[in-house]
Backbone as XML, in Angstrom:
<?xml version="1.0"?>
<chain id="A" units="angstrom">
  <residue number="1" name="UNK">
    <atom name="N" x="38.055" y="17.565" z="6.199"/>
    <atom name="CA" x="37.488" y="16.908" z="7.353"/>
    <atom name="C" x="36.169" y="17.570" z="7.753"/>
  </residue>
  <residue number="2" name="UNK">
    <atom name="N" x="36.233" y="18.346" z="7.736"/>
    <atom name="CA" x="34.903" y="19.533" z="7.994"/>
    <atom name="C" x="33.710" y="19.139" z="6.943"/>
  </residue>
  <residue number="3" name="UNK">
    <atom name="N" x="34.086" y="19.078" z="5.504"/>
    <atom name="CA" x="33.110" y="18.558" z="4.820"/>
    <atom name="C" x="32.482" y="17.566" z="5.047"/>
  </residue>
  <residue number="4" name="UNK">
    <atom name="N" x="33.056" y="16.228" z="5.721"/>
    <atom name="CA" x="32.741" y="15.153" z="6.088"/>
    <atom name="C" x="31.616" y="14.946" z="7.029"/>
  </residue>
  <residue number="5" name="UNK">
    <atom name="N" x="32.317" y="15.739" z="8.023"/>
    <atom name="CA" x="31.154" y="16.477" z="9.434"/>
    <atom name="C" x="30.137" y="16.676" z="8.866"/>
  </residue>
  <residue number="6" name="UNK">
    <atom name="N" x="30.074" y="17.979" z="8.595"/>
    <atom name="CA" x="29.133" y="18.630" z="7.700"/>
    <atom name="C" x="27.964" y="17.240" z="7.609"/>
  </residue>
  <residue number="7" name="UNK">
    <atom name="N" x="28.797" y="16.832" z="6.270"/>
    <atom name="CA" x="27.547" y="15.562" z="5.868"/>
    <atom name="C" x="27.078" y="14.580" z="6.608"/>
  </residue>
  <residue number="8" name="UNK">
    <atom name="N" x="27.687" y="14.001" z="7.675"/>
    <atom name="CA" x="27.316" y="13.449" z="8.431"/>
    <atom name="C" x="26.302" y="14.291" z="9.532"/>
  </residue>
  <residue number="9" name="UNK">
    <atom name="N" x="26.053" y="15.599" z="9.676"/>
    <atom name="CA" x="25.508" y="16.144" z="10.642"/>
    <atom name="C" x="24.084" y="16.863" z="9.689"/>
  </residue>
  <residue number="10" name="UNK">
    <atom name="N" x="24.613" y="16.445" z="8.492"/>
    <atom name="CA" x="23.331" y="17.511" z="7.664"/>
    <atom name="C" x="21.894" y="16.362" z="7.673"/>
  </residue>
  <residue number="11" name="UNK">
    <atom name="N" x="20.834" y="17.173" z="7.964"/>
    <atom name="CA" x="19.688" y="16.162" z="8.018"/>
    <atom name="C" x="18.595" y="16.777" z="7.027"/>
  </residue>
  <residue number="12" name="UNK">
    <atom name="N" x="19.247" y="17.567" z="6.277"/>
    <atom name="CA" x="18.219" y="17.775" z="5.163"/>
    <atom name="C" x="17.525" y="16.592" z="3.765"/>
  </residue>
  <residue number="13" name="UNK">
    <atom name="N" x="16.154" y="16.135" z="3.904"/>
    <atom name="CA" x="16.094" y="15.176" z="3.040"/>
    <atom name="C" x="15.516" y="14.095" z="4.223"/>
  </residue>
  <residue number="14" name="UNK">
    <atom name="N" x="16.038" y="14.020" z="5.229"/>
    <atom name="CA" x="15.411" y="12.819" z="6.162"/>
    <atom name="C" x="13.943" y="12.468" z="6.136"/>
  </residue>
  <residue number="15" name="UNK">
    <atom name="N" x="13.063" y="14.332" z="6.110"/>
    <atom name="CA" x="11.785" y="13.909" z="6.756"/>
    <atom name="C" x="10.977" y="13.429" z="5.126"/>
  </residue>
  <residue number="16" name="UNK">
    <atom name="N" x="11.671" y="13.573" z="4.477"/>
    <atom name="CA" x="10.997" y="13.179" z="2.593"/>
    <atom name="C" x="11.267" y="11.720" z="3.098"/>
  </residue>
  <residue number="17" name="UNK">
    <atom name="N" x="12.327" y="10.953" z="3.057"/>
    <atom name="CA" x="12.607" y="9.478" z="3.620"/>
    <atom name="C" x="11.957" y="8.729" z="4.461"/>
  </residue>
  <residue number="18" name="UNK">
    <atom name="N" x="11.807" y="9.863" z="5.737"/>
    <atom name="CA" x="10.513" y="8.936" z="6.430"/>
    <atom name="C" x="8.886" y="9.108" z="6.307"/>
  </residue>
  <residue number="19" name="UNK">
    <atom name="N" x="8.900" y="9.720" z="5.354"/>
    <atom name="CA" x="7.629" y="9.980" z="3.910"/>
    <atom name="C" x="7.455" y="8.981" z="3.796"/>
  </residue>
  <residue number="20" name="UNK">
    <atom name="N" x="8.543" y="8.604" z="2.734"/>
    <atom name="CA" x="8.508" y="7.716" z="1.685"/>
    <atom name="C" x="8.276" y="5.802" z="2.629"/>
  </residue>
  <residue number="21" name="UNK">
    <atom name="N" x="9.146" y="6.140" z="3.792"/>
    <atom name="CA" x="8.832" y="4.769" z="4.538"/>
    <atom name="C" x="7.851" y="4.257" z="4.937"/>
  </residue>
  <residue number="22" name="UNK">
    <atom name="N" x="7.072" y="5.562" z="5.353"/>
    <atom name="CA" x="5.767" y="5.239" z="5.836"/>
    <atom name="C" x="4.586" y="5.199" z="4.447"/>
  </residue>
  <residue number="23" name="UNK">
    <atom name="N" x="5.049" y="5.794" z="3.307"/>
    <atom name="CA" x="3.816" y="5.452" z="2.474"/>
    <atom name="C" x="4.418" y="4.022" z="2.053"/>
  </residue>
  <residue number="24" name="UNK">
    <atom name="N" x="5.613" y="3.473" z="1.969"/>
    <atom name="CA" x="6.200" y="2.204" z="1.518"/>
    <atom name="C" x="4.548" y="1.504" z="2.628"/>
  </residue>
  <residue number="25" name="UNK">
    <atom name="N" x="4.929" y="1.111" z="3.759"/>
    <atom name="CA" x="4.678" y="0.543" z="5.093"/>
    <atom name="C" x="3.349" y="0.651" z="4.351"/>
  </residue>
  <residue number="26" name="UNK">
    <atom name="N" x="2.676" y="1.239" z="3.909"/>
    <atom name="CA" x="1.203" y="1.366" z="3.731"/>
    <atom name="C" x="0.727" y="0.838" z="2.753"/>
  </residue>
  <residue number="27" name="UNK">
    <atom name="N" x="1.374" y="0.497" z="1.634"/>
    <atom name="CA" x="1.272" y="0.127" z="0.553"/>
    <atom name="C" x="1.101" y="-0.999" z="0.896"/>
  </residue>
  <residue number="28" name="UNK">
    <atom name="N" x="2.176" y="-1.759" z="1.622"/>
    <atom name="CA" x="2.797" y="-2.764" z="1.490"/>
    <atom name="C" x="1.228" y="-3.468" z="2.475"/>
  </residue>
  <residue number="29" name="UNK">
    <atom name="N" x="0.826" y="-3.056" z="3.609"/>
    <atom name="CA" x="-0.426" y="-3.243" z="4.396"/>
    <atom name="C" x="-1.606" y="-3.437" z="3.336"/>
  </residue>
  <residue number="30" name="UNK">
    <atom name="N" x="-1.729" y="-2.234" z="2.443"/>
    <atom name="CA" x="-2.964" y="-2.521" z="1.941"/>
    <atom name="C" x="-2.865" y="-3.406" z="0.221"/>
  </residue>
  <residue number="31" name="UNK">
    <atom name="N" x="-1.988" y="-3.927" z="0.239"/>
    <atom name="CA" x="-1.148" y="-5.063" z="-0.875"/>
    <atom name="C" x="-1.305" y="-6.145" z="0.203"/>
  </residue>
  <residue number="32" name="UNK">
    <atom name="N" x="-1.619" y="-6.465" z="1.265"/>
    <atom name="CA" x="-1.366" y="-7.693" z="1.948"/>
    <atom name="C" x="-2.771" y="-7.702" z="2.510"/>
  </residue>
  <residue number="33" name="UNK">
    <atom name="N" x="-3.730" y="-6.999" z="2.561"/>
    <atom name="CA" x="-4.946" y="-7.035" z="2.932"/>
    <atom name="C" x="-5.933" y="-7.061" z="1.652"/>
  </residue>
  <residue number="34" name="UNK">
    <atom name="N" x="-5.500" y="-6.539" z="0.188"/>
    <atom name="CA" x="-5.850" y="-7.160" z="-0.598"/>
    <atom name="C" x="-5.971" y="-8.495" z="-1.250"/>
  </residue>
  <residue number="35" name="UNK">
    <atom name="N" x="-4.788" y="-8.827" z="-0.905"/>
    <atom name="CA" x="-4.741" y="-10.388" z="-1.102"/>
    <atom name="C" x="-5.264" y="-11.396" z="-0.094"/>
  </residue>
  <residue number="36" name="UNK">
    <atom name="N" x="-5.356" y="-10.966" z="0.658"/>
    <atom name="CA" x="-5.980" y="-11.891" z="2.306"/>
    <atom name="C" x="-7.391" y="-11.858" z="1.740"/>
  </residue>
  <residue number="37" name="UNK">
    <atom name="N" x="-8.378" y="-10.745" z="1.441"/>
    <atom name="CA" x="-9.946" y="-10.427" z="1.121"/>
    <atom name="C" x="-10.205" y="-10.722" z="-0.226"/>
  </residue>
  <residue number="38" name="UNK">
    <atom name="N" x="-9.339" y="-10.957" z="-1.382"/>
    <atom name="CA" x="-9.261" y="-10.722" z="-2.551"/>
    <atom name="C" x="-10.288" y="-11.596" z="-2.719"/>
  </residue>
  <residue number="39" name="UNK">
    <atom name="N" x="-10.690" y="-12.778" z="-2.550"/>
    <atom name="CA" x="-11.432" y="-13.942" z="-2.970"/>
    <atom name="C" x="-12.999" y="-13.902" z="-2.148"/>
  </residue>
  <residue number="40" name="UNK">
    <atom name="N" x="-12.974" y="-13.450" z="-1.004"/>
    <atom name="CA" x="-13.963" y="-13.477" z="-0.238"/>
    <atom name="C" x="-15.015" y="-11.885" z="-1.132"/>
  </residue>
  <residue number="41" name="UNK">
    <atom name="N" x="-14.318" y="-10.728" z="-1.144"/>
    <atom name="CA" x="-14.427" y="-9.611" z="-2.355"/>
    <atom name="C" x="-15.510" y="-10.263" z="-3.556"/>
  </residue>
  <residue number="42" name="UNK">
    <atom name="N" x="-14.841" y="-10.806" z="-3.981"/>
    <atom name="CA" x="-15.290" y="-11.722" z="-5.431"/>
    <atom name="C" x="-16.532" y="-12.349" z="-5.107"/>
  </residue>
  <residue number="43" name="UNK">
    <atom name="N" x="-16.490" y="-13.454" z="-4.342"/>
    <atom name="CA" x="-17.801" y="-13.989" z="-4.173"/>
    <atom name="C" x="-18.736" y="-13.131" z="-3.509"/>
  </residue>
  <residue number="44" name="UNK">
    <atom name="N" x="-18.524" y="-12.503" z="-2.743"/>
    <atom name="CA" x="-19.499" y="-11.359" z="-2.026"/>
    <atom name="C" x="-20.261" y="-10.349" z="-3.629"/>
  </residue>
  <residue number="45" name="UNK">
    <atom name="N" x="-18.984" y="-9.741" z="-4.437"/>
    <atom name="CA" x="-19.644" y="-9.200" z="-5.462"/>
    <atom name="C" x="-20.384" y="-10.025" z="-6.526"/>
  </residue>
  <residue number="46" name="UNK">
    <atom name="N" x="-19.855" y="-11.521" z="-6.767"/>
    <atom name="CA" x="-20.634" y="-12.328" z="-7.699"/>
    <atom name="C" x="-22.028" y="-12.347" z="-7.123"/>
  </residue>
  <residue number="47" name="UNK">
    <atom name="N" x="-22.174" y="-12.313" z="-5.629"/>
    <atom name="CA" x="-23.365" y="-12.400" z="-4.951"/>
    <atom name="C" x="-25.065" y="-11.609" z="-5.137"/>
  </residue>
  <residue number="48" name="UNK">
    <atom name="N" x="-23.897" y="-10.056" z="-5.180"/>
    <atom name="CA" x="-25.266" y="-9.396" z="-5.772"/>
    <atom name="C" x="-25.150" y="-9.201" z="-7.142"/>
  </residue>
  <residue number="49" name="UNK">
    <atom name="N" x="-23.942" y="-9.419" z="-7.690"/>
    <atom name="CA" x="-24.420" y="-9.387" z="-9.709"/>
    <atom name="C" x="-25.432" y="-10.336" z="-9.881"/>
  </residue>
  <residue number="50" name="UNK">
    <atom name="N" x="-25.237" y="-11.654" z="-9.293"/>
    <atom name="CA" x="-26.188" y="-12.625" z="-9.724"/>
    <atom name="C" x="-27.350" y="-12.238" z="-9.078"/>
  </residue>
  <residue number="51" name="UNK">
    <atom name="N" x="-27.726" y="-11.457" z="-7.799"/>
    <atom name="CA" x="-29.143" y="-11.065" z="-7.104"/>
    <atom name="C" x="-29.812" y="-10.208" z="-8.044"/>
  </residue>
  <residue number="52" name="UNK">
    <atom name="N" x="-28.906" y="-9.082" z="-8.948"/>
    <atom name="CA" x="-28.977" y="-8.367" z="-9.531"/>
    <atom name="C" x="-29.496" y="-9.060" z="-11.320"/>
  </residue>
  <residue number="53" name="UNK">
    <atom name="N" x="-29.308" y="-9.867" z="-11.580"/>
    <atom name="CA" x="-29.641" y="-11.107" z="-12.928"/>
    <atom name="C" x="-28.506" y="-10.750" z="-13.694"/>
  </residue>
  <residue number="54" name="UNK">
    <atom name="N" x="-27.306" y="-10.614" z="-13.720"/>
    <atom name="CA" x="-26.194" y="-10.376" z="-14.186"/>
    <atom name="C" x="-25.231" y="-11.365" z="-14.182"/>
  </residue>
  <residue number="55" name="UNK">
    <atom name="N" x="-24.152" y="-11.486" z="-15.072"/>
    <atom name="CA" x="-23.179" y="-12.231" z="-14.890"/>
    <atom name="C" x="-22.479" y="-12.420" z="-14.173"/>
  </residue>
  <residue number="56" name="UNK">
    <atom name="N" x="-21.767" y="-13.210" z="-13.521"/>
    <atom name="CA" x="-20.782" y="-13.618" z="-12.004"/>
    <atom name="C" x="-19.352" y="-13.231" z="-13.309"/>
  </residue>
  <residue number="57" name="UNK">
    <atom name="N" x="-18.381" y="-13.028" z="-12.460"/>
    <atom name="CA" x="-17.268" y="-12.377" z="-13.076"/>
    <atom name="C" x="-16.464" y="-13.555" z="-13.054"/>
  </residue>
  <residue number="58" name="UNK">
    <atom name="N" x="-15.664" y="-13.664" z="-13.726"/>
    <atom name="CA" x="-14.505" y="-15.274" z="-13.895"/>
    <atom name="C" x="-13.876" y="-15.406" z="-12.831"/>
  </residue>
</chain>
């Protein structure tokens, strides 16, 4: 029964977890702000390749 306690009261490992949540959370932000800009990105850079006399990218 004591072992049980124990594990239920042990908090070693938590603050790696809420690491890992918050770099999840961030990822996941800048994966969803890539795709929102992804296209506007593109034409903005086709903008100066072509100012530049270069090829526009596919």
């Amino acid at each position: 029964m004591n072992a049980i306690k124990n594990f239920i009261n042990d908090e070693a490992g938590v603050t790696a977890i809420e690491y890992a949540l918050i770099a999840a959370g961030i990822a996941v932000v800048a994966g969803a702000a890539a795709t929102a800009m992804g296209p506007a990105l593109k034409t903005k850079f086709n903008a100066v390749i072509e100012a530049l006399g270069g090829t526009k990218v596919a």
